[in-house]
C-alpha positions in Angstrom: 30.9 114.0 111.0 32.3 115.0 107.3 35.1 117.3 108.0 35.4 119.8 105.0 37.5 122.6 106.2 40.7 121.2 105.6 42.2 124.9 104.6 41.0 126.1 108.1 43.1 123.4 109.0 43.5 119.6 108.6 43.4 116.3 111.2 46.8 115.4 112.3 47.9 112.3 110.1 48.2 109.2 112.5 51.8 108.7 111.5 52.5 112.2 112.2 51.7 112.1 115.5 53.3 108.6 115.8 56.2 110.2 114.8 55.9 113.1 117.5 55.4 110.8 120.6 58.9 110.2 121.4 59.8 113.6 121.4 56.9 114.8 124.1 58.4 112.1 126.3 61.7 110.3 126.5 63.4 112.6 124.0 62.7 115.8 125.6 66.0 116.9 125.3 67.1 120.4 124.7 68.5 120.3 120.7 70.8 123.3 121.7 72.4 120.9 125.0 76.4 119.8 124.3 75.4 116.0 125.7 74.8 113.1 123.4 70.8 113.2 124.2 70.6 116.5 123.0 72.8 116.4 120.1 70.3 113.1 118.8 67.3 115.6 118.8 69.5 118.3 116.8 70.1 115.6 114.3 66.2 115.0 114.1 65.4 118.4 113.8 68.1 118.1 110.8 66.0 115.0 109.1 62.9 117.1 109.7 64.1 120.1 107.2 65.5 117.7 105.0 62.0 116.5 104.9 60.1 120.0 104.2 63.1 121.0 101.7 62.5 118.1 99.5 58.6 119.0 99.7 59.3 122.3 98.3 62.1 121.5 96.0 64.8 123.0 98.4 67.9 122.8 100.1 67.8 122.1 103.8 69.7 125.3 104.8 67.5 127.1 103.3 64.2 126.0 105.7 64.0 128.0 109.2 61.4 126.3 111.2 58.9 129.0 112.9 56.1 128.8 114.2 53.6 128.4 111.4 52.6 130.3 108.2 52.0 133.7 109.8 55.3 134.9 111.3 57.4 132.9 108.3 55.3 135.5 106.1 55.8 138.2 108.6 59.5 137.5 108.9 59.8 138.0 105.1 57.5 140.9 104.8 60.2 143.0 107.5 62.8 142.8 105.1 61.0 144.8 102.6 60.3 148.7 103.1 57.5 148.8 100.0 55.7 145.8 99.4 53.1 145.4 96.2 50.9 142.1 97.2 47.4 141.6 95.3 44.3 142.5 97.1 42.9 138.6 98.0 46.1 138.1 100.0 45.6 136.5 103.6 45.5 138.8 106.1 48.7 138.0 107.2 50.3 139.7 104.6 47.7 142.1 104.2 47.9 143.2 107.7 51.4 143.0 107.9 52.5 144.6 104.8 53.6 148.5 103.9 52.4 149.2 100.2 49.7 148.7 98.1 47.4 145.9 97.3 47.1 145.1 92.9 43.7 144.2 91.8 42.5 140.9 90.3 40.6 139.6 87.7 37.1 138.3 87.9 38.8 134.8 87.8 40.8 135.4 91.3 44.1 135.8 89.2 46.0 139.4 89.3 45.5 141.4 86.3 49.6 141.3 85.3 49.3 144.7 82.8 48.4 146.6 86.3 50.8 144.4 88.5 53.5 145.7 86.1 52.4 148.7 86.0 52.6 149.5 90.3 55.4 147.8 90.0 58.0 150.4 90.4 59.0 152.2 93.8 58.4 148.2 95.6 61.7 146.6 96.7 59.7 143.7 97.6 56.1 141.7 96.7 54.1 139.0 98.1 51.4 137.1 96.6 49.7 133.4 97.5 50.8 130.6 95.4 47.0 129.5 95.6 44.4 131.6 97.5 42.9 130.4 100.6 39.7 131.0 100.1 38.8 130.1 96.7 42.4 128.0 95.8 42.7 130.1 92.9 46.3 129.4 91.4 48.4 132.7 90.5 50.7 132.8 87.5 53.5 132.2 89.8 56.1 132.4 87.0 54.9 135.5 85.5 54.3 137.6 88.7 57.5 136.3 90.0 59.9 137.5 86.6 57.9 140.3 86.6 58.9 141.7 90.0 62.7 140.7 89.7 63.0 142.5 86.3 61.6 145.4 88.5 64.2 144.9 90.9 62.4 143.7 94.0 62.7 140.6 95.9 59.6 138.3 95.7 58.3 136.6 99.0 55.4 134.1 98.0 53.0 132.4 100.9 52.8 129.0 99.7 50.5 127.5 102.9 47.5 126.4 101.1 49.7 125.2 98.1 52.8 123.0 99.6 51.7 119.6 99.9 49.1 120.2 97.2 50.4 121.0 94.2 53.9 120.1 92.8 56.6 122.8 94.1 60.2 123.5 93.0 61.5 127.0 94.8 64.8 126.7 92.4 62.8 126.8 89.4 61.3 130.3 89.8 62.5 133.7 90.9 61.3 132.9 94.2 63.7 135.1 97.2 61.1 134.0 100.7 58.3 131.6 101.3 56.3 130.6 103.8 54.7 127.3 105.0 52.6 125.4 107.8 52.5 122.2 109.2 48.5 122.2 110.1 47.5 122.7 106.4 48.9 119.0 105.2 47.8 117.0 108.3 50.6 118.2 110.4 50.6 120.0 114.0 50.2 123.6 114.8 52.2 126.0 115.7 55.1 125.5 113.5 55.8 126.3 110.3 58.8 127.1 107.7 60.5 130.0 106.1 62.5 129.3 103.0 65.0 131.9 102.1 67.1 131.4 99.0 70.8 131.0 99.3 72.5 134.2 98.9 69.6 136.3 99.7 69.8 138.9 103.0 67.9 138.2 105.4 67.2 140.3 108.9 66.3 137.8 111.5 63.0 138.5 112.7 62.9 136.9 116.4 66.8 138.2 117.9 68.1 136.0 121.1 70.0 133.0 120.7 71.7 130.6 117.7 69.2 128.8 116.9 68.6 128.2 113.2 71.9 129.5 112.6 70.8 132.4 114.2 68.2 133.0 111.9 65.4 132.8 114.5 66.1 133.0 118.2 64.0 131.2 120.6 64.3 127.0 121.8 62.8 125.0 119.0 59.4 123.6 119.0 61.2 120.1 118.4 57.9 118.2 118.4 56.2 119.7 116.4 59.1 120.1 114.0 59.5 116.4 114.1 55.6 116.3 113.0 56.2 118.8 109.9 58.8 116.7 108.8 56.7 113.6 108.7 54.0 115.8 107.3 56.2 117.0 104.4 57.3 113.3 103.9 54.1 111.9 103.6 52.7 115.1 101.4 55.3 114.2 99.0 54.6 110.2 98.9 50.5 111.2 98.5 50.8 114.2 95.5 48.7 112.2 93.1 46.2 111.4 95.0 45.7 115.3 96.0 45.4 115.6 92.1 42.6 112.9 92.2 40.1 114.7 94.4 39.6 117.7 91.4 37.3 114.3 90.6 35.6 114.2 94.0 34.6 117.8 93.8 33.1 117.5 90.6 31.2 114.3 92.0 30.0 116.3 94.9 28.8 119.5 92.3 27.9 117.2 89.9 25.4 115.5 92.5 24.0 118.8 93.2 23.2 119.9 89.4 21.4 116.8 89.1 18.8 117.7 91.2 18.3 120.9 89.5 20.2 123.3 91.8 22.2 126.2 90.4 25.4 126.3 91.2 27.7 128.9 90.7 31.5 128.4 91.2 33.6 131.1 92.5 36.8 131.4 90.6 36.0 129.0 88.4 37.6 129.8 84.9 41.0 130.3 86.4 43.0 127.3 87.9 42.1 126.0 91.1 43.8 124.0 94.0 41.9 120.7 93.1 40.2 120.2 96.8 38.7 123.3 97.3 35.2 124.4 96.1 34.1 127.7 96.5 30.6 128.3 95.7 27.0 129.8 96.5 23.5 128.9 95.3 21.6 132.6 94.2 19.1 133.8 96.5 20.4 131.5 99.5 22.0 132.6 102.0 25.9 131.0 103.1 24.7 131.3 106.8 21.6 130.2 107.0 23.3 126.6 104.7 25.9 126.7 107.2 23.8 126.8 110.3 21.8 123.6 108.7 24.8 121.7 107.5 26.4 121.6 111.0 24.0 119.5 112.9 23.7 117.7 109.8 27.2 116.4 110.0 29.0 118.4 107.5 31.3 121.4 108.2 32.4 123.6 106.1 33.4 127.5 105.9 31.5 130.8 105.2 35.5 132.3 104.6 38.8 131.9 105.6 39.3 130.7 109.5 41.3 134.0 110.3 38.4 136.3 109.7 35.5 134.2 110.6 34.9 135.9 113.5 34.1 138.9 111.8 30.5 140.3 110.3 32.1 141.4 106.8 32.3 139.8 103.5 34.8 138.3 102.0 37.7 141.0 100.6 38.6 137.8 98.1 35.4 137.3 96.6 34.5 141.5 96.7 38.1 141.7 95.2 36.5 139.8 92.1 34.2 141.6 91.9 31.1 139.7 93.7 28.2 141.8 94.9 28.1 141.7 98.6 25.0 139.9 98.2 26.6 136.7 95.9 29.5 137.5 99.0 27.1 136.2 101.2 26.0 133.3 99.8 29.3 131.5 99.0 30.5 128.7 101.0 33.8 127.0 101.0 34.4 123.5 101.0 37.9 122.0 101.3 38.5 118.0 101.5 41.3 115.9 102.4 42.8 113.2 100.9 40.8 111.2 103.1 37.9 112.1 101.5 36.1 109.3 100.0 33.5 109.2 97.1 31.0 107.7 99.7 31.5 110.8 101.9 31.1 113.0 98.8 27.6 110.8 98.1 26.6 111.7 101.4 27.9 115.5 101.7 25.6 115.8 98.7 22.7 114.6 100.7 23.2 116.9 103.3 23.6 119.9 101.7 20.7 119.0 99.2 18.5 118.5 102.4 19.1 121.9 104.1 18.6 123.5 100.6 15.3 122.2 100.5 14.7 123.0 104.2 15.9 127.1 103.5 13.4 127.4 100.8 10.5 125.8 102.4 10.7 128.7 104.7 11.4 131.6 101.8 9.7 132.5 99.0 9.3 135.6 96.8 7.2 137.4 99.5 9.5 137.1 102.6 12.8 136.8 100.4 16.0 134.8 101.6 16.4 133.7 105.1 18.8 136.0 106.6 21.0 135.1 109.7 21.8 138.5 111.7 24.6 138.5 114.5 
C-alpha cells in the first residue's frame, strides 16, 4: 500500500513511538505528583517543549502542550472578539472564528490590497502558514505586519507547515500559533500552542496548574513525550522535506509523458513541497479515487475534516474553480519516506485507473459520476 495522505495525517515515526513506550508503562507517573517518579516525567515533559520550541524557533515557555491543532487554534481564536482570517482557512478557524473571511487570489494566496483594506474594526486575525489542502504558502511576513500596523494581534495555524518548511516565530509579528504532533509522524491527540512572551492570554481549558496554569487538565505525558521526538527528528530531516518538491515533479512528470493533462491547483504561487493538488478535465476525483484504493494508492478528494461531507472544496471554490474542476481535483501528500520507486509505481496506478475511467466514458455518456 502507498500511503499519500500524509496531511490527513502521517505514520507514527518508529523512534517516536520508541520514545513513548516507557511512558505508557513503567513511567506512568502523574507529572503534577511531589515524589521523585513524578517529578522525572515533569522534567520530560520539560525536554519535550524544549524539543517543539527549537522546531519553531521558540522559547520553551512559550509552548502549551494541548491536545492537537484544533483547540491550540481554538484557544487563540477566544482571545480575539473580531477576527479577519482568509476564506481557505481550515475549518477550525473557520468554524470557530467571529468575523469575516478575506478572499484569495486564483493562486491560493490572499489578495493583501483587500486584506488591508477589511482590516480595521479586527483586534485579531488568523491565517494558515500553508493551506492544507493545496500547501499553498501565504505571505506570512506581509499579512502578519499588516495586521499589527492595524493594531490586532495575529494568530497563525502553522499544522501543515511546522516540520516542513523552515520556521522562526521571533522573526515575524507572530502573537499565537498552533501545531500537531500527527502531521510530522508524531501521535494524536496532542498538539502545541505558542504564545509570545508578553502577550495576554485567557486560558481556554480553567481547572488546575498545569502549564503554568495556562491549560488545566493532567497532561497527555505520552504523547507529549512523542511530539517532542517528533519535533526533534523534523528538525534533523528539513532538507530532505525540501527534496521531495523533486518527487512530485517525478510523479507529474510520469503522468505528462503519457499524454495526460494535468492541471495543478495552486500552482503559480508557492507550495509546501510534498503536496500535489490536482485534477485531470473531464475526470472525475471520485470515481479516480474509488480505483486508486484497491489499487494500492490512497490519497484525498479534500481535507480529512470535511471528507465526510457531499460539498466541494471552499479552498479550491475560494480560487475560483468551477464546481465541476472542484470535483475533479485530488490531493496527494507524501512523506519523507517516500521513495522514487514508490513515486514510479504511484504513477502506474494512477495511469491505470485513468485509462480504466475513460474506457467506460466517452462524449455520449460524459464523465463517470460517483453519487452518494
Amino acid at each position: 500500500m502507498i500511503y499519500w495522505d500524509n496531511n490527513a495525517t502521517t505514520p507514527l515515526a518508529p523512534e517516536v513511538l520508541e520514545a513513548m513506550l516507557p511512558y505508557l508503562r513503567e513511567n506512568f507517573y502523574n507529572p503534577s505528583a511531589a515524589y521523585a517518579a513524578g517529578k522525572n516525567v515533569r522534567k520530560a515533559i520539560d525536554a519535550a517543549r524544549e524539543q517543539v520550541a527549537a522546531l519553531v524557533g521558540a522559547e520553551p515557555s512559550e509552548i502549551i502542550f494541548t491536545s492537537g491543532g484544533t483547540e491550540a487554534s481554538n484557544a487563540a481564536l477566544s482571545q480575539f472578539n473580531h477576527v479577519l482570517t482568509l476564506a481557505t482557512e481550515h475549518p477550525a478557524t473557520l468554524r470557530t472564528a467571529r468575523g469575516e473571511a478575506a478572499p484569495v487570489l486564483a493562486n491560493g494566496q490572499a489578495d493583501l490590497p483587500e486584506w488591508r483594506e477589511l482590516l480595521p474594526g479586527h483586534d485579531g486575525v488568523s491565517f494558515a502558514w500553508a493551506n492544507h489542502e493545496t500547501g499553498v504558502i501565504q505571505p506570512v511576513r506581509s499579512l502578519a505586519h499588516a495586521a499589527q500596523q492595524a493594531g490586532a494581534r495575529v494568530h497563525v495555524d502553522i499544522v501543515q507547515a511546522a516540520g516542513k518548511l523552515p520556521i522562526a516565530l521571533h522573526d515575524y509579528a507572530i502573537d499565537f500559533a498552533s501545531l500537531s504532533a500527527h502531521k510530522l509522524h508524531g501521535p494524536k491527540g496532542v498538539g502545541a500552542l505558542y504564545v509570545r512572551t508578553g502577550t495576554p492570554c485567557t486560558p481556554f481549558l480553567t481547572g488546575g496548574a498545569q502549564e503554568d496554569y495556562r491549560r488545566a487538565g493532567t497532561e497527555n505525558v505520552p504523547g507529549i513525550i512523542g511530539f517532542g521526538k517528533a519535533a526533534e527528528l523534523a528538525l534533523q530531516a528539513a532538507e530532505t522535506y525540501a527534496s521531495l518538491a523533486a518527487l512530485r515533479e517525478r510523479f507529474v512528470n510520469a503522468l505528462m509523458a503519457e499524454g495526460i493533462e494535468v492541471c495543478i491547483n495552486g500552482a503559480a504561487a508557492p507550495r509546501l513541497p510534498h503536496v500535489l493538488n490536482m485534477r485531470v478535465p473531464g475526470v472525475s476525483a471520485e470515481s479516480l479515487f474509488l480505483l486508486l484504493e484497491p489499487a494500492g494508492l490512497l490519497c484525498s478528494t479534500g481535507s480529512a475534516c470535511t471528507s465526510a461531507e457531499p460539498h466541494p472544496s471552499h479552498v479550491l471554490l475560494a480560487m475560483g474553480l468551477a464546481d465541476k474542476q472542484v470535483r475533479e481535483s485530488l490531493r496527494f501528500s507524501l512523506s519523507r519516506y517516500t521513495t522514487a520507486e514508490e513515486v514510479d509505481a504511484a504513477a502506474a496506478m494512477f495511469i491505470a485507473a485513468l485509462r480504466k475511467v475513460r474506457s467506460v466514458q466517452s462524449s455520449v455518456t460524459g464523465p463517470v459520476m460517483v453519487y452518494r
